[in-house]
N, C-alpha and C positions, 0 to 999 in steps of 0.2 A: 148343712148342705149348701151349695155355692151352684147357685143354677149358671146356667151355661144359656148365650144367647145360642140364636140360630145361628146368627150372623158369624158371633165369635166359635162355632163348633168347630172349624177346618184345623184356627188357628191352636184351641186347645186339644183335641186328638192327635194331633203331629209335632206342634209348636213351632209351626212358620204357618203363613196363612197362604193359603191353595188359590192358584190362579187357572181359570182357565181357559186358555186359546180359542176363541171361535171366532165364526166368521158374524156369528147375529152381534158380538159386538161391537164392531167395523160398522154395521149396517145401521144398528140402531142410536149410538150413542151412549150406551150403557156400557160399563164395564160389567164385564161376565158377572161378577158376585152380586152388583146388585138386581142382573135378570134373575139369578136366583131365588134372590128374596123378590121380588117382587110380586105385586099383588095379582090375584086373577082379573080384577077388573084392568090392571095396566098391562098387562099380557095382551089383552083381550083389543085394548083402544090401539097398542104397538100394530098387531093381527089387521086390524080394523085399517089403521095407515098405510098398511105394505110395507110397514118397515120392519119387521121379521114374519116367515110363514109358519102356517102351523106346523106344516112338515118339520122346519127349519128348529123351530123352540122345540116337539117333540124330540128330535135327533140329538138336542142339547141336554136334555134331562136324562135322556137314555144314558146318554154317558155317565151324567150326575150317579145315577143306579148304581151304571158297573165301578163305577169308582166308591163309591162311599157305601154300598149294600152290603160287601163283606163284612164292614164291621158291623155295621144298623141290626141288619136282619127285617130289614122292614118292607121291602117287596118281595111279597113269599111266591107267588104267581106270576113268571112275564110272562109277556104275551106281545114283545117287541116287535115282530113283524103286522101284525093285526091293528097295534097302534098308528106306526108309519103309515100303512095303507088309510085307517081314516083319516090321517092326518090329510095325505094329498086330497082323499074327499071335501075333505072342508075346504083346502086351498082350491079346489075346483068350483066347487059350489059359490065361496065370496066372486072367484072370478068371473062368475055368470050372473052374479048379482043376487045369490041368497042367501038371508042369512039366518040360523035357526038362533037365534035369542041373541043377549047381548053378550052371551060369555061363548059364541062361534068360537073351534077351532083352537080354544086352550086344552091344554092338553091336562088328565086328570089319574088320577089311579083310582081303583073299585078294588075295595076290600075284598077277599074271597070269602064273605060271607056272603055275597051276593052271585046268584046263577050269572055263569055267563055260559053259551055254550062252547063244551068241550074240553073247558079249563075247572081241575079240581075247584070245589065250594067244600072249602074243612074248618071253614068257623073257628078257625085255632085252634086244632084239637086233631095232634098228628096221624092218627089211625084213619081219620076222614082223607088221609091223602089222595085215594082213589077214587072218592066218591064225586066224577064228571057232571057236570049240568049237561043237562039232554033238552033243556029248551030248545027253541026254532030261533029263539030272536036273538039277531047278529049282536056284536059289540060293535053299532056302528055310533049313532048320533044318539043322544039325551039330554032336551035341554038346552040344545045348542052347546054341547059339550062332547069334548071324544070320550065315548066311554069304553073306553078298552083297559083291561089290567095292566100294569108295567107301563105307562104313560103317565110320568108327572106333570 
């Protein structure tokens, strides 16, 4: 078996390497592929600069999803609008001057095995499709992290 980077996945599922257009990497200095790969602590310090928002990097991963989740299979749960919304949270809150940990405002996904309310919890196990978290607590902040589903 011949493992496959991350980095090299675009270029081996299609066989040209995927670029992609955005405005965070005009802003930041990055070429698009390597926000991709890059680390949550450099997401976080970029965040931390003003030189991308969180809003901004969430909206960028969203797309990552719809693009490359057909084939993956690997966010079973969005929950895209929930995530944007805390996104702008975060980006309000640094702009007031708070900040919940050192990892503010990156954007993350939550397995559904974990309750969030509203959004099926099926622990991979398709018959659990219907089984909703009825907790009370938002998918807002954890950690100084957005914890919403469908948020890379």
């Amino acid at each position: 078996m011949n493992p496959i980077s991350r980095r090299d996945f675009p270029r081996a599922s299609g066989g040209t390497a995927v670029s992609f257009p955005s405005i965070t990497s005009a802003q930041n200095g990055l070429e698009s592929g390597e926000l991709a790969f890059s680390s949550a602590t450099d997401l976080a310090q970029l965040i931390q600069r003003k030189q991308i928002s969180s809003f901004e990097l969430t909206q960028y991963y969203i797309e990552r999803i719809e693009r490359f989740d057909k084939a993956l299979n690997a966010v079973v749960v969005r929950d895209f609008e929930r995530a944007l919304e805390a996104a702008k949270l975060s980006d309000e809150s640094l702009a007031r001057g708070y900040r919940l940990g050192s990892l503010h405002g990156v954007p993350m996904t939550i397995k559904e095995t974990f309750d969030v309310s509203g959004l099926p919890t099926t622990w991979g196990v398709p018959e659990q499709r219907d089984n909703l978290a009825l907790n009370r607590r938002p998918p807002a902040f954890s950690s100084g992290l957005i914890w919403s589903p469908g948020s890379l």
